[in-house]
N, C-alpha and C positions, 0 to 999 in steps of 0.2 A: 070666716074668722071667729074663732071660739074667744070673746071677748075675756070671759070669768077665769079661763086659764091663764090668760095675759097679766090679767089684774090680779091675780093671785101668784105668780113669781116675782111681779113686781113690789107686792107687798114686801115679798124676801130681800129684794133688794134693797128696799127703801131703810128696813129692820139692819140689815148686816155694814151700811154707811151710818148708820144712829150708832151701832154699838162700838165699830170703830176710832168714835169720836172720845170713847174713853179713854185713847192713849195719848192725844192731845189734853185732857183734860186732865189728866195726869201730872203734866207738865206745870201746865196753870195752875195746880195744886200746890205741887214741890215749890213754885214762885212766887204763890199769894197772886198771882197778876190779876190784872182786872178783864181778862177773858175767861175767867171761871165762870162768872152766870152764862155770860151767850153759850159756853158750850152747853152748860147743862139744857137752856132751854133750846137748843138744835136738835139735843138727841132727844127731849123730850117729844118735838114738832116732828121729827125724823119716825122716831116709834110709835107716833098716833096717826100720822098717815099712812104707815104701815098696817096699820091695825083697822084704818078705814080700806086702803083697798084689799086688804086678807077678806075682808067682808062683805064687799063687793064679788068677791072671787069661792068663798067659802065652800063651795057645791060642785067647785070645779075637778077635776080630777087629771093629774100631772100628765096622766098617758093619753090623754086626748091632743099634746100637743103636735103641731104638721110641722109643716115647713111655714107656713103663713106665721103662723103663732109664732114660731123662732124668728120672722125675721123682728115683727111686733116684739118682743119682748127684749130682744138682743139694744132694738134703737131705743126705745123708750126705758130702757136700764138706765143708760147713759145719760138719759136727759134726766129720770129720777135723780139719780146720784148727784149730777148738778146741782140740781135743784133743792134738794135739802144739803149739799156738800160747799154749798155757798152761803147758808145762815150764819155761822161763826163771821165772816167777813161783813158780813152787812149785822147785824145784833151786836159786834164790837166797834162799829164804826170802820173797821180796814177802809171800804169802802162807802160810796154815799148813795149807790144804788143796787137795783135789784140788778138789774144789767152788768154791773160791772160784776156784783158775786157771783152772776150763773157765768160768766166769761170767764173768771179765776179760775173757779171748778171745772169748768168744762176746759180748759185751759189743762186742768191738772190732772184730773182722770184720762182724757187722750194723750196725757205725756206732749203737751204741744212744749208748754213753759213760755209761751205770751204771756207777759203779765200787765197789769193795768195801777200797779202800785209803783210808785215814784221813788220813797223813803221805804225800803224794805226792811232794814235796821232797827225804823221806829216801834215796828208790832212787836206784841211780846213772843213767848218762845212756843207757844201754845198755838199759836195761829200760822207761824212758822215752822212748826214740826208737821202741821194738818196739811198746808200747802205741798210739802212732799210725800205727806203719806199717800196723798189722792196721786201722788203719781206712782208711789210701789203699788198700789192695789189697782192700777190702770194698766199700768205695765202689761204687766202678766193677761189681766184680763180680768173682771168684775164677774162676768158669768163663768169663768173659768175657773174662778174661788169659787162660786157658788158651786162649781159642778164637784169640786175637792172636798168640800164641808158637807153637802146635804147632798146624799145618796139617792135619796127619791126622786131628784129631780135628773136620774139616770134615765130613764125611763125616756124621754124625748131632749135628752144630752144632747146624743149626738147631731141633733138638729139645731139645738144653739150652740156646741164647739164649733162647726162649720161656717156659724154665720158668725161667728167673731173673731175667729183666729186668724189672722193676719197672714194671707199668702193666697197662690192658687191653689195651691194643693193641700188642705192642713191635713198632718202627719198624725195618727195616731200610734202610741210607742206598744199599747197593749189590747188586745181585745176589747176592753173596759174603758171604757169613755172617764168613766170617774178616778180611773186611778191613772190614766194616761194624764190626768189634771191634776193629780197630787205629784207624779213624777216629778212636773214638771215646774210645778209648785215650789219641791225641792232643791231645783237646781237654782231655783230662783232665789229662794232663800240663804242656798250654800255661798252663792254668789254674793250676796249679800253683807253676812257674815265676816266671807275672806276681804271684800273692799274694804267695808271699816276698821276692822283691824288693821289692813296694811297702813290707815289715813292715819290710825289711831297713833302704829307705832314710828310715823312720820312726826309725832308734835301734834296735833289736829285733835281737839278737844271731841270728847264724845257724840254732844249733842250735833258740832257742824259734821265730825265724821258720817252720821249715822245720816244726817237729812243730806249730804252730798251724794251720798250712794244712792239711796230708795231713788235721787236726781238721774242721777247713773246708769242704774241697771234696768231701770224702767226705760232711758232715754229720753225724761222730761227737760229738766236744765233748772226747774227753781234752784234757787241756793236762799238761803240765811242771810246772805250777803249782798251788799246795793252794789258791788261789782265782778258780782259772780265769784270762779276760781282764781280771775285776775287780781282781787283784791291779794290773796296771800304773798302773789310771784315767788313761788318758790317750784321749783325743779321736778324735784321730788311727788309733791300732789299732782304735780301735773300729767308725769309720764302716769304713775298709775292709775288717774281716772282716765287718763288715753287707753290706754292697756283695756280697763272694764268697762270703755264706752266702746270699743274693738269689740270686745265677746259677747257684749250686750246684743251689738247689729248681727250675729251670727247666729244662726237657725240652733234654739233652745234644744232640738233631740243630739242635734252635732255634740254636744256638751255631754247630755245622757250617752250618748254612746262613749263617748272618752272615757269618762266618769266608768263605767263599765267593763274600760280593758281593751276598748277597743282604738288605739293610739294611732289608728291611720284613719279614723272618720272625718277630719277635719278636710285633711290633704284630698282625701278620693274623691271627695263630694266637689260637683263641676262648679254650683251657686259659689263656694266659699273660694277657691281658687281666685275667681274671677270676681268676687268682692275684695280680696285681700290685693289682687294685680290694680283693680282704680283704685284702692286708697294706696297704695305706693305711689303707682303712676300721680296722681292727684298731690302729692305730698311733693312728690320732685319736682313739679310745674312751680306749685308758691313758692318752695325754698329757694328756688332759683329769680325766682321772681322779686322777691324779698330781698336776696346778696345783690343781685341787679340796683334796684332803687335804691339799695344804703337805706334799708327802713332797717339791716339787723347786717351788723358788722362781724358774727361771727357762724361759720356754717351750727356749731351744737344750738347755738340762740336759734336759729330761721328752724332749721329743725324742729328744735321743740314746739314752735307758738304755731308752725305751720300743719306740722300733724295733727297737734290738739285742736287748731280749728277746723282742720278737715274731715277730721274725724267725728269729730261734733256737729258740726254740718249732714256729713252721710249717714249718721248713725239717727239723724234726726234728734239730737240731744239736745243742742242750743247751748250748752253753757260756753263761757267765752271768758279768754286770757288777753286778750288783745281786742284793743277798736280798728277791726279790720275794716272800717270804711274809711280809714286813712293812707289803708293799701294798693297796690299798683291796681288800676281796673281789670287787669287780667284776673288777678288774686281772685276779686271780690266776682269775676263771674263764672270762675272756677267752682268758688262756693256756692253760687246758687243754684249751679250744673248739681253739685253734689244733692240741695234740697228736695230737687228732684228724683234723686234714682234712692234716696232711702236706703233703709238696713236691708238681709235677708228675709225670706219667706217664713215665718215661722221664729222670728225674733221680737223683742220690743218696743223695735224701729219704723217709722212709718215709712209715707213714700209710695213709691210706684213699686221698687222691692228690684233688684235685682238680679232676682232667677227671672221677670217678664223680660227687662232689658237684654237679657242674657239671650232669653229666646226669640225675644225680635232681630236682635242681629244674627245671629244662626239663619235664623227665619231669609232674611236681606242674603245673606250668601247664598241662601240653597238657591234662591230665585233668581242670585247673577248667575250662578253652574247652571242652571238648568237653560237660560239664553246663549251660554256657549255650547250645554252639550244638550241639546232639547231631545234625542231620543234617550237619554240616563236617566238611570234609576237613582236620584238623590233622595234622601230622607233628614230634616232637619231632627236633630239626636243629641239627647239627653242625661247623661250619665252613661252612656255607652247605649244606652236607648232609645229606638225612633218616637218620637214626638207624635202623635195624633192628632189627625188635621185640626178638628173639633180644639184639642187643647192650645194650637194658635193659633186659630181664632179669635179662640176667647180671651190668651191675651192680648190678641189686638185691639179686638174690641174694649177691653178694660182702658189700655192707652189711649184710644181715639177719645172714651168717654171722662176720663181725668184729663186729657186738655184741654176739650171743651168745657167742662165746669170750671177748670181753670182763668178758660177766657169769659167767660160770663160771670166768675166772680168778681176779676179785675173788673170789667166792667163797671157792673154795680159798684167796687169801692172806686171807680174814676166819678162817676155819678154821683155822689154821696161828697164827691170834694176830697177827696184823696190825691195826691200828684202821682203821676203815672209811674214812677221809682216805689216810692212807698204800696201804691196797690199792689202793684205785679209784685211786688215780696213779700209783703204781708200777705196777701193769698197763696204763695207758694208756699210761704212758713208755715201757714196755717194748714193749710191741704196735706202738707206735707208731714206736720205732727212736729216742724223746728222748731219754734221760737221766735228768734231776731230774725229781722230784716235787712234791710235798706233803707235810706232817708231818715223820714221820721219814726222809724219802724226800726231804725237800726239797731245794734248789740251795745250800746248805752244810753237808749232812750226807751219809751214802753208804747204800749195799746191805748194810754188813760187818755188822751187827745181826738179820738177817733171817734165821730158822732154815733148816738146809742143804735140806730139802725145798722151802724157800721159792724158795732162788735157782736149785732145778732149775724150778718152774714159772715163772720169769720168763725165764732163758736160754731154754725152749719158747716162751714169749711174743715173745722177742725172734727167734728163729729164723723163727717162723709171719709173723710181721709182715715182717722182711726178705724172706722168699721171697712174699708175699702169701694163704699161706694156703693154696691149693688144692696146691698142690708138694708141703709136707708131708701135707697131711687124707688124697691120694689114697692114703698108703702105710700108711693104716690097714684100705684096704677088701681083702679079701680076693682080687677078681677080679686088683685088679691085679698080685700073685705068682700067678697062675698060668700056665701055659705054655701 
């Protein structure tokens, strides 16, 4: 493990979340608020630790990075980024410890949106504009901006896109590792853009437009507001954060290809069919479920609040119209079905991803045919594609090892004093990049109750889950620090 190259990208990281904090501080400027100094002194604490590990690393030279160094630099980004992306919260007082800012941050850069704040209303707009920014720059991906902005660090790119892009397969749209990450940058951006405005010209004042979206197309879920999207009830926000918390879970090149002229990428591609068939099917279970109880007397009402939470749920977003723990038990275990299968491969959803689920049941069918017709030649197939045994395997193997961490985190949060409802969802929320929960973990309650060892093993939940698991597991084995 080339230590000096690790600590010399991280420098970069540590540098590019300090300088970020200028558009928070922006904010607190335009307000006079009284989180003007903590920002200035985060990015000042942000840029000198910067500047200490640039100098730890100074001798190092970009192209010596492996695979080892990408997965080291990809995990420990993420805890950087926390780590000074949680000082405004604790140097303004948000919070009253260090635990709770590196869980906000860490919270917000994996797009989880668990929050640990009670009175979200009470912070000014400067701490609230930062809470969502950490999730557009999560979203997409921290080393992913890095790799869009700073060219040199092309050079062993393609070793950190692989260990951070979200899927099994991550897509590259161009030969160029770096411009494959501005493309994509773009869309993300465009995407952006058309959200707020449409919120904007809904009545939706700029500042909550702009921090609901970055909530949005990242798939985080903060909002401005101590009751999320439900505080406005209105119609209109609703469907179209549904609508771009939909495109958000769909694999970001499917977009680049549209964007391009190409108007059947959506339909042809297998993942997206069969993401768009469970968020219907999923949708028609609550609605019915819903008109059933008399929790919603009219089919366009069960509609609306059902799809927006299902959608928010599968997309891994978290934001919420409704206190769906006052809904039929069916409802609320439909949604946690969803926390689990995540956005697509290649979107800014977490989750297990639904191109693996897609290919374990593939997988289950080939191996009932082949009990019925055991001299046939079946192949489980992909896009009109045979699958390679090797690549389900490895999603199997990726699901055996996300239920098990699954059950050993419950664990730990049953041990810790957690009631068995609130762990087992707080750790799927978590693992999975949700949000809310269940119990005391539920969609109008928070994290801030949960003892400090607690919310270190959920920000690991939350970390494992955004990076998909193998990024972080490898930097436990031994071989991989060695030289």
């Amino acid at each position: 493990m080339r230590l000096r190259v690790v600590s010399k990208v991280l420098a970069l990281i540590s540098g590019i979340v300090a300088l970020f904090m200028l558009w928070p501080l922006a904010w607190a400027l335009w307000d006079g608020s009284a989180d003007i100094k903590p920002f200035m002194e985060s990015i000042a604490a942000g840029l000198a630790f910067s500047a200490v590990l640039f100098l730890l690393g100074r001798d190092a030279d970009y192209a010596n990075m492996g695979v080892r160094e990408a997965f080291a630099v990809v995990t420990f980004s993420w805890v950087v980024a926390s780590a000074v992306g949680g000082l405004p919260y604790l140097l303004h007082g948000t919070v009253p410890t260090f635990t709770d800012a590196f869980f906000e941050a860490m919270s917000g850069f994996t797009t989880t949106g668990a929050s640990v704040l009670s009175n979200i209303e009470a912070n000014p707009r400067g701490i609230l504009f930062w809470r969502d920014l950490t999730h557009w720059l999560g979203g997409m991906g921290i080393i992913v901006l890095s790799l869009a902005i700073l060219p040199f660090l092309g050079v062993g790119g393609m070793q950190l896109y692989k260990a951070e892009v979200p899927g099994p397969i991550p897509e590259k749209l161009t030969p160029r590792v770096q411009q494959t990450a501005l493309l994509l940058w773009g869309v993300y951006v465009l995407m952006t853009v058309a959200q707020t405005t449409l919120l904007m010209l809904g009545g939706m004042n700029f500042f909550e437009s702009l921090t609901h979206t970055f909530g949005t197309v990242a798939t985080g879920g903060f909002s401005p507001l101590n009751k999320s999207v439900g505080q406005y009830n209105n119609a209109y926000f609703d469907w179209v954060i549904t609508i771009f918390m939909f495109l958000s879970g769909a694999n970001f090149t499917l977009h680049y290809f549209f964007l391009k002229g190409k108007w059947g990428a959506f339909w042809k591609d297998d993942e997206f069919r069969f993401y768009t068939f469970v968020t219907l099917a999923a949708t028609l279970i609550i609605v019915v479920l819903l008109l059933f109880t008399g929790a919603y007397r009219t089919v366009p009402d069960a509609l609306r609040f059902a799809a927006f939470q299902a959608v928010s749920m599968m997309t891994t977003t978290g934001f919420v119209t409704a206190d769906f723990e006052t809904w039929h038990f069916g409802a609320q275990f439909v949604l946690v079905l969803l926390m689990f299968l995540g956005g697509c491969a290649g979107s800014t959803g977490g989750g297990i991803k639904h191109l693996r689920i897609m290919i374990l049941l593939r997988h289950v069918k080939v191996e009932l045919l082949r009990i019925l017709h055991p001299q046939g030649i079946i192949t489980c197939r992909v896009g009109g594609k045979p699958l390679p045994r090797d690549a389900i395997a490895s999603v199997t193997a990726f699901f055996i090892l996300y239920i098990s961490i699954f059950a050993l985190a419950t664990l730990a949060m049953t041990c810790l004093g957690a009631d068995i409802v609130s762990a087992f969802s707080g750790v799927a929320a978590t693992l999975g990049n949700v949000g809310p929960g269940l119990g005391s973990l539920g969609p109008m309650d928070n994290y801030s109750g949960l003892p400090a060892l607690g919310k270190w093993v959920l920000s690991l939940c939350m970390l494992l889950g955004r990076l998909e698991l193998y990024t972080v597991i490898m930097l436990v084995f031994p071989a991989t620090w060695r030289q």
